[in-house]
C-alpha positions as CSV (number, residue, x, y, z in Angstrom):
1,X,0.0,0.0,0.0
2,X,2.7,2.2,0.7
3,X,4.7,2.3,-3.2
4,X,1.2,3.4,-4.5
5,X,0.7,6.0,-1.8
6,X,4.0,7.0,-2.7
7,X,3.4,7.3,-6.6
8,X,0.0,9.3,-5.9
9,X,1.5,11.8,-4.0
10,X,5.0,12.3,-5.9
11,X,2.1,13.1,-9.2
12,X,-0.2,15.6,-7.4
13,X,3.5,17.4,-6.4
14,X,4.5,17.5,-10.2
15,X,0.9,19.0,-11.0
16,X,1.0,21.2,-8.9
17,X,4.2,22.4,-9.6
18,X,3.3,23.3,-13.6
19,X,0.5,25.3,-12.4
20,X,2.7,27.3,-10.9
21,X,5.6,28.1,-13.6
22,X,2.8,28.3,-16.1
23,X,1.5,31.4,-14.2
24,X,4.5,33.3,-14.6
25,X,4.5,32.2,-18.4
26,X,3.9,36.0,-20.6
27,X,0.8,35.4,-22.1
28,X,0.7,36.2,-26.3
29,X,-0.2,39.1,-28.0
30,X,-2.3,39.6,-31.0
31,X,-0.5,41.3,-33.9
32,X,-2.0,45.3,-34.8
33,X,-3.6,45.3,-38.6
34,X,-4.7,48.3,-40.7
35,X,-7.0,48.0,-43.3
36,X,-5.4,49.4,-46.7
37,X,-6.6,52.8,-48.1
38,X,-9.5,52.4,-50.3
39,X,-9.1,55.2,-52.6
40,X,-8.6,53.8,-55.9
41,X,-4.8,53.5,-56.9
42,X,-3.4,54.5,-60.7
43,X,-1.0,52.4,-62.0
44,X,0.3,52.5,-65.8
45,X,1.3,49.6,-67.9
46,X,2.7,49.1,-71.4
47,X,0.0,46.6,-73.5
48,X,1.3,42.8,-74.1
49,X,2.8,43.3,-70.2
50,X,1.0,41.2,-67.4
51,X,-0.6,43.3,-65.1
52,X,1.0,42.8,-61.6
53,X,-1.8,44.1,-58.5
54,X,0.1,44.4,-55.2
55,X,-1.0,42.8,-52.2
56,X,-1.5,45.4,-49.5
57,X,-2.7,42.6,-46.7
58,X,-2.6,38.8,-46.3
59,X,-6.7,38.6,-46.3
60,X,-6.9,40.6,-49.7
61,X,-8.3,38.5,-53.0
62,X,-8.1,39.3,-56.7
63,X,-10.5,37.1,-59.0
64,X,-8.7,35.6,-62.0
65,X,-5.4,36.9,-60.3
66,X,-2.6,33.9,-59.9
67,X,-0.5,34.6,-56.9
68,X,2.9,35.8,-57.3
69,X,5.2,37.4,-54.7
70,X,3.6,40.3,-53.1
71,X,0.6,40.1,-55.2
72,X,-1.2,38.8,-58.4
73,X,-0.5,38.6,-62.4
74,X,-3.8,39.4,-64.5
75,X,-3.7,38.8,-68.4
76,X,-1.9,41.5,-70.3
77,X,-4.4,43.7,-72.2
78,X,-4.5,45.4,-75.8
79,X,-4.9,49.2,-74.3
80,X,-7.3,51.4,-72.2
81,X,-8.1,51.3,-69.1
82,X,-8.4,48.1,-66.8
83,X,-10.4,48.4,-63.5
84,X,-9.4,45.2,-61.1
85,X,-11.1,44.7,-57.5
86,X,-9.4,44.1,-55.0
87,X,-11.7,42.0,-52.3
88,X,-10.9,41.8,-48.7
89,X,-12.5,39.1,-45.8
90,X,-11.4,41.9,-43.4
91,X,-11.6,45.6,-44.8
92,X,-13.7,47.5,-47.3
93,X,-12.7,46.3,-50.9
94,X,-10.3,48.5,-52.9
95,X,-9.7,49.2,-56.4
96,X,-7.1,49.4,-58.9
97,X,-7.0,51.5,-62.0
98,X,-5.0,50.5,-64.6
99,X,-4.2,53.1,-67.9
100,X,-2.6,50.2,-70.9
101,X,-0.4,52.1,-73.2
102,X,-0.3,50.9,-76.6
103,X,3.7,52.3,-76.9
104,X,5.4,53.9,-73.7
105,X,7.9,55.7,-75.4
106,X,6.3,59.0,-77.9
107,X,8.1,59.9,-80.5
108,X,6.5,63.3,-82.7
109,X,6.3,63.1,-85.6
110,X,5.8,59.9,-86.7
111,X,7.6,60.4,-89.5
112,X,10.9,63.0,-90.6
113,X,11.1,63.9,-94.5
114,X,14.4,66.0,-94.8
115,X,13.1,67.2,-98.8
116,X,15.7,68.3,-101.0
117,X,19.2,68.3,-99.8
118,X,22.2,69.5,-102.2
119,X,25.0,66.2,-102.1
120,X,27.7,66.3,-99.6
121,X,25.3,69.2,-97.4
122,X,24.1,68.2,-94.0
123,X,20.5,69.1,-92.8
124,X,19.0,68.5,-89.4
125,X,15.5,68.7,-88.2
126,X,14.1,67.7,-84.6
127,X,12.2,64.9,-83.2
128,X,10.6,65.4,-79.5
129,X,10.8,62.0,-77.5
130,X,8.5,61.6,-74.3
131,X,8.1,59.0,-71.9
132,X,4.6,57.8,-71.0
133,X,5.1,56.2,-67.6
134,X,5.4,56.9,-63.9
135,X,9.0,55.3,-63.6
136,X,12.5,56.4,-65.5
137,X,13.4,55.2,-68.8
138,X,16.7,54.4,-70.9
139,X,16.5,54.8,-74.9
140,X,18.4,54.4,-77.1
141,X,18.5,55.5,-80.8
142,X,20.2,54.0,-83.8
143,X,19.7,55.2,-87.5
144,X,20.6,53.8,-91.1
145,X,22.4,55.6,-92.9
146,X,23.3,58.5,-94.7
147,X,20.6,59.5,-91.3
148,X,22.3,60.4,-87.9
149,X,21.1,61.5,-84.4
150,X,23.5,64.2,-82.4
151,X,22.9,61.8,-79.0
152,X,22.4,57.9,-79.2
153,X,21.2,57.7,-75.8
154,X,19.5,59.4,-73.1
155,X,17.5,58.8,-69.7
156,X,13.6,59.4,-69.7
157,X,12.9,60.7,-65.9
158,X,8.8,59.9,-65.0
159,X,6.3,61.7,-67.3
160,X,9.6,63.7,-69.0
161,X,10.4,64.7,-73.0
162,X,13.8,65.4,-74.6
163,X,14.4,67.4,-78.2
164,X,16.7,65.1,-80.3
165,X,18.3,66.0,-83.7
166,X,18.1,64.1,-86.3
167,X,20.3,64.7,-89.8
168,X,20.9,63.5,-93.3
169,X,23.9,63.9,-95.6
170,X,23.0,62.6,-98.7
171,X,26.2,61.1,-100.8
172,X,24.5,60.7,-103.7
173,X,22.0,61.6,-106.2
174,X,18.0,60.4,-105.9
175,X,15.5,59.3,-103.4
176,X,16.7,57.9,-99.7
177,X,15.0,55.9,-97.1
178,X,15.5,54.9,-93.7
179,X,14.4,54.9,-90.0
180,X,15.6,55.6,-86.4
181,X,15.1,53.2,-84.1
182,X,14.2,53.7,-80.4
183,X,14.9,51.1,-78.4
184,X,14.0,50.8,-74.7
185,X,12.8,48.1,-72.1
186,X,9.6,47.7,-73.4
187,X,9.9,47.1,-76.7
188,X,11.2,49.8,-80.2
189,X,9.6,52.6,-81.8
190,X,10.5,53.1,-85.5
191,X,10.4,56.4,-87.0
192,X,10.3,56.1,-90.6
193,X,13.0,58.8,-92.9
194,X,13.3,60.2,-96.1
195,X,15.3,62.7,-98.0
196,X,16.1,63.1,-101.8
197,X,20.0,64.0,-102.6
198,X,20.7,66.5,-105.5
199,X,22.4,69.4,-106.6
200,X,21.6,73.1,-106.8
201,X,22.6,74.0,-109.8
202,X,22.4,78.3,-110.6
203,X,21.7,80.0,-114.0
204,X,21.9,83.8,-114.7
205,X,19.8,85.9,-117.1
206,X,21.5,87.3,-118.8
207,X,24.5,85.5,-118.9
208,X,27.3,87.9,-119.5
209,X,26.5,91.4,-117.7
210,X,28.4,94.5,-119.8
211,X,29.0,97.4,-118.1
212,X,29.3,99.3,-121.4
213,X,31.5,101.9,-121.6
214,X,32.4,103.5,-118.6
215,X,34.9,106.5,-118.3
216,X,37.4,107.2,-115.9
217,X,37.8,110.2,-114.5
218,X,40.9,111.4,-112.3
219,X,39.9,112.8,-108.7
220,X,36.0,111.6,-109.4
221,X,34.7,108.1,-108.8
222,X,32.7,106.4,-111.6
223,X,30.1,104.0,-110.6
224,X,28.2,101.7,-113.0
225,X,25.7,99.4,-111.5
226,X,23.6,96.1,-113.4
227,X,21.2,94.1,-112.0
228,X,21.3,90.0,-112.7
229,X,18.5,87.1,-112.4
230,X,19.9,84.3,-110.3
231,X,17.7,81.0,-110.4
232,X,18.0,77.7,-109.2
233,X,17.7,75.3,-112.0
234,X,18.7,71.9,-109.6
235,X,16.7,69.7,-108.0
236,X,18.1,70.4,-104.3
237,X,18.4,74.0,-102.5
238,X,21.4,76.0,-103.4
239,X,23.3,77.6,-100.9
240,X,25.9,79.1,-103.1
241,X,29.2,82.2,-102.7
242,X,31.4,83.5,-105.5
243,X,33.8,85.5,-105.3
244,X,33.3,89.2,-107.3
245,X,36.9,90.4,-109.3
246,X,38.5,93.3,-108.4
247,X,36.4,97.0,-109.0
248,X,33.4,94.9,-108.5
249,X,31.2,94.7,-105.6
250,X,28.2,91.8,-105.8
251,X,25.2,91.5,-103.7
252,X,25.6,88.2,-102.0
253,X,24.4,84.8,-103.5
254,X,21.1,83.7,-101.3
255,X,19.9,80.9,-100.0
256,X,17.9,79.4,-103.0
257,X,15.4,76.0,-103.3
258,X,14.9,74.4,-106.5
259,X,13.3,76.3,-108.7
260,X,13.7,80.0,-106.9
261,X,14.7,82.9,-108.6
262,X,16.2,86.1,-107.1
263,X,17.2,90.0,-108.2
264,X,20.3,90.4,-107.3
265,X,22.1,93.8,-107.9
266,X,26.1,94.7,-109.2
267,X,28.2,97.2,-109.2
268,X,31.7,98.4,-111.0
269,X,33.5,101.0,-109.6
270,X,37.0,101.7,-112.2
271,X,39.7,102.1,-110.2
272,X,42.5,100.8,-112.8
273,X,43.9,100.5,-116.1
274,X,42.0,102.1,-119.0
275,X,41.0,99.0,-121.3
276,X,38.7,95.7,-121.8
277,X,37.2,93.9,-118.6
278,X,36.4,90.1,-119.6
279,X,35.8,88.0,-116.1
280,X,34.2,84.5,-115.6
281,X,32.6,84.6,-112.0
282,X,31.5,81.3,-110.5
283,X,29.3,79.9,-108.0
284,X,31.0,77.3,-106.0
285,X,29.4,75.5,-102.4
286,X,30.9,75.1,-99.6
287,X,33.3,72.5,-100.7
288,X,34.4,74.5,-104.0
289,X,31.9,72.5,-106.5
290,X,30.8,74.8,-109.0
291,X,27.3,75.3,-108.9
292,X,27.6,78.2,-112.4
293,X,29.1,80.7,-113.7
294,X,28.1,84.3,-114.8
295,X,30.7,86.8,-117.3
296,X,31.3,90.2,-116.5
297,X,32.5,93.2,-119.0
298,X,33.5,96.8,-119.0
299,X,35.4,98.5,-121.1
300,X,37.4,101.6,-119.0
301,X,38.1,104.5,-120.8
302,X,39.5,108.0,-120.4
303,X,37.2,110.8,-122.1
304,X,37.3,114.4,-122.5
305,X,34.1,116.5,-121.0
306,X,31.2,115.9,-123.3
307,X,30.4,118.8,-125.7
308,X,26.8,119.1,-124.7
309,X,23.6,120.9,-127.1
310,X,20.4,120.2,-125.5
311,X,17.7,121.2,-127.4
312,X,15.8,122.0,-124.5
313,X,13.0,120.0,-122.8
314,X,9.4,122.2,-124.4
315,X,6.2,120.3,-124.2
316,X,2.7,121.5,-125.4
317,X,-0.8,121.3,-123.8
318,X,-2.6,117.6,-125.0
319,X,-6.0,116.8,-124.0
320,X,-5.0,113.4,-121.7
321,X,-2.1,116.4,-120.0
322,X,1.1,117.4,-121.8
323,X,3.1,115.8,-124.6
324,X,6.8,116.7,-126.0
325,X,9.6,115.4,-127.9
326,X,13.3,116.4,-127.9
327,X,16.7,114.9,-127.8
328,X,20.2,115.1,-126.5
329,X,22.7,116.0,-128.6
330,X,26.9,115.3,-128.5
331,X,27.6,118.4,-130.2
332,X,31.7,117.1,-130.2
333,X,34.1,118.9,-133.1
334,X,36.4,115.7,-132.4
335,X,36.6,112.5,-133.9
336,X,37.8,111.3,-130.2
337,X,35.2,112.9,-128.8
338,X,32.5,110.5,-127.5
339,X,30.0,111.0,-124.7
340,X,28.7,108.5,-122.6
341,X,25.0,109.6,-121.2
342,X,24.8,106.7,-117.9
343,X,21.3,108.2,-117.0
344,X,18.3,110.5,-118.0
345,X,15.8,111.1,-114.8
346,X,12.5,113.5,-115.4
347,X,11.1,115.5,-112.3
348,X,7.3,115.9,-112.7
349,X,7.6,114.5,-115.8
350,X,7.7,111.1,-117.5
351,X,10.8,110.3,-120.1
352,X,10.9,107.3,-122.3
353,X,13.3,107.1,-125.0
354,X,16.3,106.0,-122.5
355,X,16.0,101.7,-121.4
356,X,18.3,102.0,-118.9
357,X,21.7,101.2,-120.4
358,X,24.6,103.0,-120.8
359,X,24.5,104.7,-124.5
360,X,27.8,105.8,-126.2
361,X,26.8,109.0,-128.3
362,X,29.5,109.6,-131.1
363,X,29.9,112.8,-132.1
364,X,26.9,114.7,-133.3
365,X,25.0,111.5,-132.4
366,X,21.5,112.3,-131.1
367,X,19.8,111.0,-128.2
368,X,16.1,111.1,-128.8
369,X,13.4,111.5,-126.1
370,X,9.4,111.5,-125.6
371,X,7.9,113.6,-122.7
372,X,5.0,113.0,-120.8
373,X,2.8,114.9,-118.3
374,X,0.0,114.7,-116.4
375,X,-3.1,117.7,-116.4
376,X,-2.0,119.0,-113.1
377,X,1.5,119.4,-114.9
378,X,3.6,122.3,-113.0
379,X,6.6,123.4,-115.0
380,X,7.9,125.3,-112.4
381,X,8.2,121.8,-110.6
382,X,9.3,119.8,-113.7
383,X,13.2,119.4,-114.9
384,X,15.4,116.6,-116.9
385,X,18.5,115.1,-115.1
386,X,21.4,113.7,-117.5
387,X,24.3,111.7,-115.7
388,X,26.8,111.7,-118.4
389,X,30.7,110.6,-118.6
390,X,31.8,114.9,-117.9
391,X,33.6,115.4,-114.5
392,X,30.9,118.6,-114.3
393,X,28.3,116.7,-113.9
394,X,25.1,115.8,-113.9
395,X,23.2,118.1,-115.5
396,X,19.5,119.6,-115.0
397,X,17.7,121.4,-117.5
398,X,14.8,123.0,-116.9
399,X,10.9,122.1,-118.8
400,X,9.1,124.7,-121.1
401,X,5.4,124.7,-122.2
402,X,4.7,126.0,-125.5
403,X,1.9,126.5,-126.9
């Protein structure tokens, strides 16, 4: 009897002693939760891409989602907007909002034509690139060539746009195509080129300029001026120079596209040996390549003062105004003698008989003229200007009416 007294009491000790040390056990805590926010959260996504929901709590549920870590992978989708609930056993459901870009990467325009470029000539034109998503992007840009970009590469913060220049350099003659291609994470964007290589080729009307006679006086300066049609006859813009010879000053070549025509203006100034003046000027580019050529003459001369008989500018009363008829007159006694009339200008008073030119009057040569007035005619107002080769002058002679 005693052993099993003895095992009875030795097991009510041992209970009683776990009682006790599990009183002085800490007793477990529950961990704190939150509920997520349930505003609706934006997300952006390239199309072909799985969308990706993030878990926000461990009792959340996305239908059709599989599980992934930290969240769920729906389908990718073609573009638009995708609205995915969120369901939670917990907390009020959420939702999120997902904008599907058909390209992440923007490129404007969508397509670069360079037009006419002259062979060997560089042109550049600009392309804006813009990133389409909420995170940073690397890009990366390669072009066939004879196209170029200024800078291969570049980094796309969130949401920002960068200016890139794009160039061609034709090397030969005729229609080019090409693209750039932008290459990032995501995929490419190709951007499609053209350009069409030529030459600007320049004609002038008329093709040789003469100055005429122009006379050379000591102590005065003599100034001759012509004017000269420049046109582009090429098929690519013409950005021509030449190079005037010496006593002439040119008005620059312009900038000309195919087909463009411009008035330019030239001048000779003799500051030399009396004689003949026979120069070739050409049009060259930047790279020496003549483009044309234009011929210059003047033919420098000393000459005595003009003996001068003007027979006086008289004009009589018409019914449309006042109508008159006279001439100008080298009066010379000398074989030698020639006078050289550069200009005739009317004040108040219109005279035709003179185109323009320079006209060498031999000796008792005659330079016919035709007046014209209008009704309000004031003679007192009126007077003929001749610019001719005499160190005196010009010369203004006054108007008449007779009856």
């Amino acid at each position: 009897m005693r052993p099993l007294r003895w095992l009875l009491g030795l097991a009510a000790t041992a209970l009683g002693c776990g009682a006790i040390s599990s009183a002085f056990e800490p007793v477990p805590t529950a961990r704190p939760f939150r509920c997520p926010p349930t505003a609706p959260t934006f997300r952006h996504v390239p199309s072909g891409e799985a969308i990706f929901v993030e878990r926000l709590s461990e009792f959340e549920v996305v239908d059709g989602g599989i599980p992934t870590d930290g969240g769920w992978l729906l389908p990718p989708s073609d573009g638009g907007v995708v609205v995915v609930p969120v369901v939670s056993a917990l907390c009020t459901s959420r939702q999120v909002v997902v904008e599907v870009f058909g390209q992440p990467l923007e490129v404007q325009p969508s397509q670069v034509d360079f037009g006419r470029v002259s062979i060997g000539e560089r042109r550049a034109l600009p392309v804006r690139v813009r990133n389409l998503l909420d995170s940073p992007m690397d890009v990366s840009v390669h072009c066939t060539t004879p196209f170029s970009v200024g800078q291969p590469g570049l980094q796309l913060s969130s949401r920002a746009e960068a200016m890139l220049d794009l160039s061609f350099q034709p090397p030969d003659a005729g229609l080019v195509l090409g693209k750039c291609t932008f290459s990032h994470a995501y995929g490419t964007v190709p951007l499609p080129l053209s350009g069409q290589g030529g030459r600007g080729r320049v004609s002038f009307e008329p093709a040789v300029v003469d100055f005429g006679p122009v006379a050379l006086f000591v102590g005065r300066e003599q100034t001759v001026r012509r004017e000269v049609t420049a046109r582009n006859v090429g098929e690519a813009p013409l950005e021509g120079r030449w190079a005037p010879p010496p006593e002439y000053a040119f008005e620059p070549l312009p900038s000309l596209d195919a087909g463009e025509a411009r008035r330019l203006s030239l001048t000779f100034r003799p500051t030399g040996d009396i004689g003949l003046r026979d120069h070739v000027v050409r049009s060259t580019r930047s790279d020496d390549t003549v483009e044309g050529q234009l011929r210059v003459q003047a033919d420098v001369r000393v000459m005595p003062p003009c003996v001068r008989f003007f027979a006086g500018a008289r004009v009589s009363p018409t019914d449309g105004g006042f109508e008159g008829s006279t001439q100008f007159v080298n009066d010379g006694v000398q074989a030698t003698q020639q006078c050289l009339v550069y200009s005739v200008r009317g004040v108040g008073i219109f005279v035709h008989g003179w185109d323009g030119g320079t006209v060498l009057l031999q000796p008792g040569e005659a330079l016919p003229l035709h007046l014209l007035a209008v009704p309000e005619f004031d003679p007192a107002d009126a007077s003929v200007t001749f610019e001719i080769s005499d160190p005196n002058g010009p010369f203004t002679y006054p108007v008449f009416v007779v009856p």
